[in-house]
C-alpha positions in Angstrom: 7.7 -5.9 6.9 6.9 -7.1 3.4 9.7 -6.2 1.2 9.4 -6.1 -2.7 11.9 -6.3 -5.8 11.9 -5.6 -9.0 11.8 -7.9 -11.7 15.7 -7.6 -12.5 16.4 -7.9 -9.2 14.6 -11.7 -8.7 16.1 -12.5 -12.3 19.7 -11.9 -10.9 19.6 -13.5 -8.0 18.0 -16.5 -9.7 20.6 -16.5 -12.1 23.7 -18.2 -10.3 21.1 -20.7 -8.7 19.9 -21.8 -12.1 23.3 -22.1 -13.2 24.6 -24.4 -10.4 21.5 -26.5 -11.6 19.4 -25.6 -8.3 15.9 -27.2 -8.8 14.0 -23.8 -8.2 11.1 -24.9 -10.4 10.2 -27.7 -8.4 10.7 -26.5 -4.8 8.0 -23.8 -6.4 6.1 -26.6 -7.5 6.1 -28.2 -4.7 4.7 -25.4 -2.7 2.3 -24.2 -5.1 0.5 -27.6 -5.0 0.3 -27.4 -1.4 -1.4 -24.0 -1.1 -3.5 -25.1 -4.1 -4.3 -28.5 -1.7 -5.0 -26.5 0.8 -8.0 -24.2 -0.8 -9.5 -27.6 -1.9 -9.4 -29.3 1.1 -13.2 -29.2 1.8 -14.6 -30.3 -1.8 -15.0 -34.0 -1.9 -13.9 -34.2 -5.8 -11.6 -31.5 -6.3 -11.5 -29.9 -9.8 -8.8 -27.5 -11.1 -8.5 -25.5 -14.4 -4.8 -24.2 -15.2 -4.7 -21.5 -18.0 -1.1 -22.2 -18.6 1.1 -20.3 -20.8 4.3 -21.4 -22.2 7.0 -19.6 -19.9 8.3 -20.5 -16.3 5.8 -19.7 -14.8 3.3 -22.0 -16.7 5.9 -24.8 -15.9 5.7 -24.1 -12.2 2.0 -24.4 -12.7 2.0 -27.4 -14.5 4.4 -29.7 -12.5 2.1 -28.4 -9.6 -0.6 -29.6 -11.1 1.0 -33.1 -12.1 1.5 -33.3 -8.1 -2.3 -32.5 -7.3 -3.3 -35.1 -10.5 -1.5 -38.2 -8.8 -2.7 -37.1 -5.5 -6.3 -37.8 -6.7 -7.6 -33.8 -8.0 -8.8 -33.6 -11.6 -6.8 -31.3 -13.8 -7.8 -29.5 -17.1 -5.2 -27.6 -18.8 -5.9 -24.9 -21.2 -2.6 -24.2 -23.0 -3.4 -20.1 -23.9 0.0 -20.2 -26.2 1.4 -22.2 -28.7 2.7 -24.3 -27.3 3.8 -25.8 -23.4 6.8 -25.5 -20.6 7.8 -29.2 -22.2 9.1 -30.9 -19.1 6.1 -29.3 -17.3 3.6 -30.6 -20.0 5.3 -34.4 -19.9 5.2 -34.4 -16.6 1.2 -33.5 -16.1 0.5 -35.8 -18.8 2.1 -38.5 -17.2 -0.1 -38.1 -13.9 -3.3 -38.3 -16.3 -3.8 -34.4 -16.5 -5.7 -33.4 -19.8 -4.4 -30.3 -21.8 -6.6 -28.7 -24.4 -5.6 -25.8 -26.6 -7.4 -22.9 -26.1 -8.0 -22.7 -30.4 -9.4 -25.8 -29.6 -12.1 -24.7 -27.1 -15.4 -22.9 -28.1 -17.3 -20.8 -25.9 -19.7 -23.4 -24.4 -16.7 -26.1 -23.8 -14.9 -22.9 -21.7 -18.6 -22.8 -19.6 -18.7 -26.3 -19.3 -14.9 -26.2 -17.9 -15.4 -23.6 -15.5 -18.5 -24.9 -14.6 -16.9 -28.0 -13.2 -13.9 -26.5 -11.8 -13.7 -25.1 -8.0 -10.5 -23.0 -8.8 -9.0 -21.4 -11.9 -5.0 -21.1 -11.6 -3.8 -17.9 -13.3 -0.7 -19.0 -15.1 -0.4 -17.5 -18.4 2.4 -15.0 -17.7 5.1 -14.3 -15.3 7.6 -11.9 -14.0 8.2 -10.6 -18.0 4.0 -9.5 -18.2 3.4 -6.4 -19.7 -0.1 -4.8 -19.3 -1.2 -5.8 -22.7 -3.9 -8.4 -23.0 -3.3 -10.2 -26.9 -6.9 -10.1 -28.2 -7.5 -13.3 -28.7 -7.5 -14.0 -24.9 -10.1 -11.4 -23.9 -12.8 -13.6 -24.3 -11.7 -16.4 -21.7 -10.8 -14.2 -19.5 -14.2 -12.5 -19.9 -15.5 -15.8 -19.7 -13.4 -16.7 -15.7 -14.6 -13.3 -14.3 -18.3 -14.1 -15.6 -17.9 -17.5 -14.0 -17.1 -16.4 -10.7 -14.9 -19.0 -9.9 -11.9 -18.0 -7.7 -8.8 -17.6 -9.1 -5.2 -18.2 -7.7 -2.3 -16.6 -9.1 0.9 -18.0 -9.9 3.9 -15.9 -8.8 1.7 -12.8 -9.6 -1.5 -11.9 -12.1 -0.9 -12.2 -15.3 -0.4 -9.0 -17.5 0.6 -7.3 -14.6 4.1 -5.8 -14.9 6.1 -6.9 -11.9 8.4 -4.1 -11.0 5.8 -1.2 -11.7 2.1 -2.8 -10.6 0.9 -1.4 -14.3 -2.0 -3.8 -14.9 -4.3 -4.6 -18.0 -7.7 -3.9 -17.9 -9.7 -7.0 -17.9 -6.6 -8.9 -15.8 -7.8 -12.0 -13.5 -8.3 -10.4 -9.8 -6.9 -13.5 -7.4 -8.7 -14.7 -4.1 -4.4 -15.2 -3.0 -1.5 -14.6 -5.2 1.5 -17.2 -4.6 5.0 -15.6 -5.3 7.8 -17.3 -5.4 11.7 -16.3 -3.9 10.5 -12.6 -3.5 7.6 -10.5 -3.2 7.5 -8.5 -6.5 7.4 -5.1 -6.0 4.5 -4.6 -8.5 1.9 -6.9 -6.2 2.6 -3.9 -3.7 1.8 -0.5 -5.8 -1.8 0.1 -7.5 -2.6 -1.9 -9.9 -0.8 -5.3 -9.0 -2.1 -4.9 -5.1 -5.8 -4.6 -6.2 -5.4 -8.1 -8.1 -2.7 -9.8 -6.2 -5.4 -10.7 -3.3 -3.9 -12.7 -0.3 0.1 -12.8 -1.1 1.9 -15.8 0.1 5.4 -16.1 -0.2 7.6 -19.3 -1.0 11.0 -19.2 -0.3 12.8 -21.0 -2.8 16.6 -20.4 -2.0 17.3 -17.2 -3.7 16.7 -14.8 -0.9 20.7 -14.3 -0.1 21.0 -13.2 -3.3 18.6 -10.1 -3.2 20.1 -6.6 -3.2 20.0 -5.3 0.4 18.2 -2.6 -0.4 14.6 -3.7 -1.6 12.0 -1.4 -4.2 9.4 -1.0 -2.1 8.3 -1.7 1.5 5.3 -2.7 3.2 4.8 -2.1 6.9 3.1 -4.2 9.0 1.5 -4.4 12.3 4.8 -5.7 14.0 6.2 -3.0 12.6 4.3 -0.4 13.8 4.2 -2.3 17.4 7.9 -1.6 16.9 7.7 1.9 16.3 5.4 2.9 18.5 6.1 5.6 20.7 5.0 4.4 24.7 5.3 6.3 27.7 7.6 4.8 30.5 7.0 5.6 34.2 9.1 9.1 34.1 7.3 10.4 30.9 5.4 14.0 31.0 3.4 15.1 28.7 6.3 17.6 27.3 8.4 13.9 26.7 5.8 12.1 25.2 5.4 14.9 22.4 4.3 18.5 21.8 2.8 19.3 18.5 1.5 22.5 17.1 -1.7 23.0 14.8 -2.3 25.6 12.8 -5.6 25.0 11.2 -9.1 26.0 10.8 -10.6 29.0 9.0 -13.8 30.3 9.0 -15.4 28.6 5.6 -13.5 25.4 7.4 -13.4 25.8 11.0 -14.0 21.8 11.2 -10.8 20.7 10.0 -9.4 22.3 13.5 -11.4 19.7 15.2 -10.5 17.2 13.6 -6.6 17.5 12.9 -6.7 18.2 16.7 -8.9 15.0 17.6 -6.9 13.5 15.2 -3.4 14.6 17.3 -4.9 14.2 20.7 -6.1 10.6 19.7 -3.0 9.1 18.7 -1.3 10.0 21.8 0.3 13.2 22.1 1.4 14.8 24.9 0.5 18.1 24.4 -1.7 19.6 21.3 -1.4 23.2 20.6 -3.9 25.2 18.3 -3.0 28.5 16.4 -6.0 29.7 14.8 -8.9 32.6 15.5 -10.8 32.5 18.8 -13.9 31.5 17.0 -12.0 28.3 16.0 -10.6 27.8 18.9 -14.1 28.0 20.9 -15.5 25.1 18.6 -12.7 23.1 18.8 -12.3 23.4 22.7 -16.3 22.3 22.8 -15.1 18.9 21.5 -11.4 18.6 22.8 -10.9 20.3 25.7 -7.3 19.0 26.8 -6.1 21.3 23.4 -4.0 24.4 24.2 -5.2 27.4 22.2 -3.3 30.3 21.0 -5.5 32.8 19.3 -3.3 34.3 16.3 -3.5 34.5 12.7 0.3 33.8 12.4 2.7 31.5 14.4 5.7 32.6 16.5 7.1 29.5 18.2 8.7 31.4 20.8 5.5 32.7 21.8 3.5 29.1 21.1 6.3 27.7 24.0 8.0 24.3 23.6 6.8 22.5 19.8 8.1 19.3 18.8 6.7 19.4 15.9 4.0 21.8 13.4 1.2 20.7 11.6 0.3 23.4 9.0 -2.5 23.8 6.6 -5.9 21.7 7.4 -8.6 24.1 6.7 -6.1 27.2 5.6 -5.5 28.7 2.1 -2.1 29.0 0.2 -2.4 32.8 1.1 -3.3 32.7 5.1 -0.2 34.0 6.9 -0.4 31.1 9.0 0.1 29.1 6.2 3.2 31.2 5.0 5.2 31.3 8.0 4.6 27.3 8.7 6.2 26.3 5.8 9.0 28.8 6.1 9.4 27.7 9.8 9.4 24.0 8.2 11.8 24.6 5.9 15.9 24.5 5.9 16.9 27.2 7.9 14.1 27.6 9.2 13.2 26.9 13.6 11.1 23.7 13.4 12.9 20.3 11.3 9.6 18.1 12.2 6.1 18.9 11.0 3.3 18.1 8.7 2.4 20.5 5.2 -1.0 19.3 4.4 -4.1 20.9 1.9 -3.6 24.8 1.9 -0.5 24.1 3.3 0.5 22.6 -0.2 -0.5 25.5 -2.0 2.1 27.8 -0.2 5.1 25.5 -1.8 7.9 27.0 -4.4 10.6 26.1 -6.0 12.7 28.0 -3.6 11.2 25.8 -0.9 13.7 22.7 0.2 13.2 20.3 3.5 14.1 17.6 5.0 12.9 14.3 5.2 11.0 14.5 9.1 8.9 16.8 7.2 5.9 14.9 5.6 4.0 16.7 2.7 0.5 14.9 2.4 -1.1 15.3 -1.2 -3.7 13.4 -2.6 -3.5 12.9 -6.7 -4.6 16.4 -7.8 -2.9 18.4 -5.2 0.1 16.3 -6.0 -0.3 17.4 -9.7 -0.4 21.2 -9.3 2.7 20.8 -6.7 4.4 18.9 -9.7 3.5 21.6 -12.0 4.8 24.1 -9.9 8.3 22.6 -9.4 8.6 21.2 -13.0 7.9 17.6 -12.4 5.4 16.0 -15.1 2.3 15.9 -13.1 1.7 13.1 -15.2 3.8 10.3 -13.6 2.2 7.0 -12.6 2.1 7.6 -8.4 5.1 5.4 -7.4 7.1 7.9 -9.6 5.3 10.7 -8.8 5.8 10.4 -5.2 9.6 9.8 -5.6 9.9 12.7 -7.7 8.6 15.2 -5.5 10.7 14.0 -2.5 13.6 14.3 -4.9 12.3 17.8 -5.8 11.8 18.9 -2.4 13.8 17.1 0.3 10.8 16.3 2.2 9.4 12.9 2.6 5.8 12.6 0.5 2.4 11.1 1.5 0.6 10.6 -1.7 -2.9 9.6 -0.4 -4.8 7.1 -2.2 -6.1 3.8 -1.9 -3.0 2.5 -2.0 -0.9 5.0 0.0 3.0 5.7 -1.2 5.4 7.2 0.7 8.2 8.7 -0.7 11.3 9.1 1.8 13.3 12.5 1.2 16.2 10.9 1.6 15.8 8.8 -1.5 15.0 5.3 0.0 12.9 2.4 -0.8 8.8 3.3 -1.5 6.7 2.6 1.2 3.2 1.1 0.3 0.6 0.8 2.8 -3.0 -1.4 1.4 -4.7 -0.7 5.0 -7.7 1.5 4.1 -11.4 1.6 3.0 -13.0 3.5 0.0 -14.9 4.8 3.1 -12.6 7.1 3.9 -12.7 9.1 0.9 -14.7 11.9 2.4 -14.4 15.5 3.6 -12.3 15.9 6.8 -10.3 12.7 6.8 -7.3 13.7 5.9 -7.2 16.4 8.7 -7.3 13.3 11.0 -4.6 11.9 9.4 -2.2 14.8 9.5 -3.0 15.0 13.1 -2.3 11.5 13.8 1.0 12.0 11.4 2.3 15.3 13.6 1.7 13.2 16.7 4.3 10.9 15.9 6.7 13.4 14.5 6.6 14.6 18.1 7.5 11.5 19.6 10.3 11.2 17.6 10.3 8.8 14.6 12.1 9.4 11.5 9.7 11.1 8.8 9.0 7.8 6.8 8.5 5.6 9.8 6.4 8.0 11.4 4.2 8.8 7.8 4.1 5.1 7.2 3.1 4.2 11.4 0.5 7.0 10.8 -1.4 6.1 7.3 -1.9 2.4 8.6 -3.5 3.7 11.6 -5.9 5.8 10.4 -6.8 3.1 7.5 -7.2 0.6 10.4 -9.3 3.2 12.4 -11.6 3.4 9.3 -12.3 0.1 9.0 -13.2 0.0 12.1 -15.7 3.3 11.9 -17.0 1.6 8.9 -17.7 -1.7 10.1 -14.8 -3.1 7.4 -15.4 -0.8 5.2 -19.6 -1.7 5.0 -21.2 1.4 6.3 -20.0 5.0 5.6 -18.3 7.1 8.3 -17.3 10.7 8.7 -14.0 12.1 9.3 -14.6 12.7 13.3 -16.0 8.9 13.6 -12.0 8.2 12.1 -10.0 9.9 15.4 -12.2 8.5 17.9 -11.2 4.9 16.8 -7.7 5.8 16.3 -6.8 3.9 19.8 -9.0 1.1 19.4 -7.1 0.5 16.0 -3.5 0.9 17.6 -5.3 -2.0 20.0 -6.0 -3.9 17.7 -2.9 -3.3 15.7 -0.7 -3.9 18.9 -2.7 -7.2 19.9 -2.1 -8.5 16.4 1.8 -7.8 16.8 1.3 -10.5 19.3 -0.5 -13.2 17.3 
């Protein structure tokens, strides 16, 4: 699991080291010049450019690049402050680095620069970036992006804010993004993640002294191996999992099929469908293992044994079905474990409260009119929208997106999953996904885990239904690779 702090956080656990005199700057040195080494291996006369500013950070970049310089690669500095990191500056001048100011530089000296370099090292600003880019360095970073030379980050893009992910337009993207102590919670939420590139973390010493409790979590694939639900020898298909769907309408009798491929595909042991016989004929055509109950509302002691509900693919706020899920969902209610996804949403009120192994599943606008409705700004940036509606609600949130956050209802750390393709932003896939997502509810896993397990599953299966991310795909494309993704998820566990 990747785990990520915020900036006050890394700042006070850095603080007692730098007080006992701990050299944190050069172990960060040390192994920033070696990743740096590393993506220069193969060019015969290495050639780096370090837009250095006149914090820390610049200093870690600097006595990096004093390192690389005596070691043989040519170093240009362009000094985008007033001034230097002064032990950083000696010591890069003493290796026979050249620093230039940028004032200095006109635009045909910055092409010549980047013409001749093979890798521009982003260290302008550190951990205290704000998302403000000063005018006068527009232009050269206008001028990097034009030159396409790759950029590596130092400790995280500048003007990128390193608790939030807020970024400026017109930041440096990195090809890798090398952070130093902790991951900073910004590099994980949009913004920061889209320009962080690869993230390699250094330890440096401080990592005793982070809180226990980090900002935001990443899962990864050992996680999810972890998690996963798999059958022993004595397992039935009542053990493995039971979940109900109620889904599918006549203007969208797909999204039946497809939260129930979506179910059935990840590995349930039993997938129940409540919705019209007409629905239910279509969606027995293409699954035929799902049991159907023909009803326009759901009575769980008629449906039989239900781990847990999926309610709302393909269903409007007003369908009865809709109604009783989220009232069966809700405190006091029969079910504690379920999915509310699209119509299912609609149905929400203030008098509504959950808990967290019930997942609601908005994307951005349905998350705004849910905020609206429950008097949270529907304004909020998504890693405080998210939060806020778990806070509001009890239940843990799914805020779909590119970058997916999920909001536990018990009030723990954001959980940001980067695993997707702009692919799958068309009709139907989120029906797979809320299939996928009751599955593991089913089995068992705590809300988070299981919403978490779920959304990098189905972003791996799109990748793989869109050739990594290439070619476009359609929603039913999404369940039918959903086990060659936990493959392929569980196999890299191993690696």
């Amino acid at each position: 699991m990747i785990t990520g702090y915020t900036a006050q956080a890394i700042r006070s656990a850095e603080e007692p080291l730098l007080a006992a005199g701990e050299a944190l700057m050069q172990r960060a040195a040390r192994a920033l010049a070696g990743r740096i080494a590393e993506r220069l291996r193969t060019r015969e006369e290495p050639r780096l450019l370090v837009l250095a500013g006149r914090g820390a950070n610049g200093g870690d970049a600097l006595h990096a690049a004093a390192i690389l310089r005596r070691e043989g690669t040519g170093i240009d500095v362009i000094a985008t402050g007033d001034d230097l990191h002064v032990e950083g500056e000696d010591a890069l001048r003493a290796a026979g680095g050249t620093v230039h100011a940028l004032s200095d530089l006109g635009p045909e000296d910055l092409r010549e620069r980047l013409a001749d370099a093979d890798l521009v090292l982003d260290a302008m600003v550190g951990l205290g970036g704000r998302p403000e880019i000063p005018a006068r360095l527009a232009p050269l970073l206008e001028a990097v992006q034009r030159s396409g030379v790759p950029v590596l980050a130092v400790d995280l893009p500048s003007f990128v804010d390193a608790t939030t992910g807020r970024a400026a337009s017109g930041a440096l993207p990195a090809v890798e993004t090398v952070t130093f102590g902790a991951v900073k919670a910004g590099l994980l939420l949009p913004g920061g993640a889209e320009l962080a590139g690869d993230l390699h973390l250094v330890g440096i010493g401080v990592e005793d002294q982070l809180p226990v409790q980090p900002a935001v979590q990443r899962l990864e694939s050992a996680d999810v191996a972890a998690l996963w639900p798999h059958p022993g020898r004595e397992a039935s298909k009542y053990t493995r999992g039971v979940v109900a769907i109620a889904a599918g309408s006549p203007r969208f009798p797909g999204a039946a099929v497809l939260a129930a491929s979506g179910a059935a595909r990840a590995g349930a042991g039993m997938v129940r469908l409540i919705a019209s016989q007409e629905v239910l004929d279509l969606v027995l055509h293409t699954r035929p293992e799902v049991i159907g109950h023909p009803s326009t509302h759901i009575d769980l002691e008629e449906i039989g044994r239900t781990q847990a509900l999926v309610v709302g693919p393909g269903l409007s706020g007003e369908d009865p079905r809709t109604r009783d899920g989220v009232d069966i969902l809700a405190v006091g209610g029969d079910l504690e474990r379920g999915v509310i996804d699209a119509g299912g949403l609609d149905a929400l009120t203030a008098d509504h409260r959950f808990g967290q192994h019930v997942v609601l599943t908005p994307h951005r606008g349905e998350a705004e009119r849910i905020a609206a409705r429950l008097d949270v700004d529907p304004g909020l940036p998504g890693p405080d929208l998210a939060p806020a509606l778990a806070a509001v609600t009890g239940a843990t949130v799914l805020l779909k997106g590119a970058i997916t956050l999920i909001a536990p209802g018990d009030g723990g750390p954001l959980r940001a999953q980067d695993d997707a393709t702009s692919q799958l932003a068309t009709a139907g896939t989120g029906d797979v996904l809320a299939g996928a997502l009751g599955t593991l509810l089913a089995a068992g896993l705590d809300g988070p885990d299981a919403a978490a397990a779920a959304a990098i599953l189905h972003g791996r299966a799109g990748l793989l239904a869109s050739s990594g991310g290439r070619l476009p795909l359609v929603a039913l494309d999404v369940a039918d690779r959903l086990p060659a993704a936990l493959g392929a998820i569980l196999t890299d566990a191993l690696s």
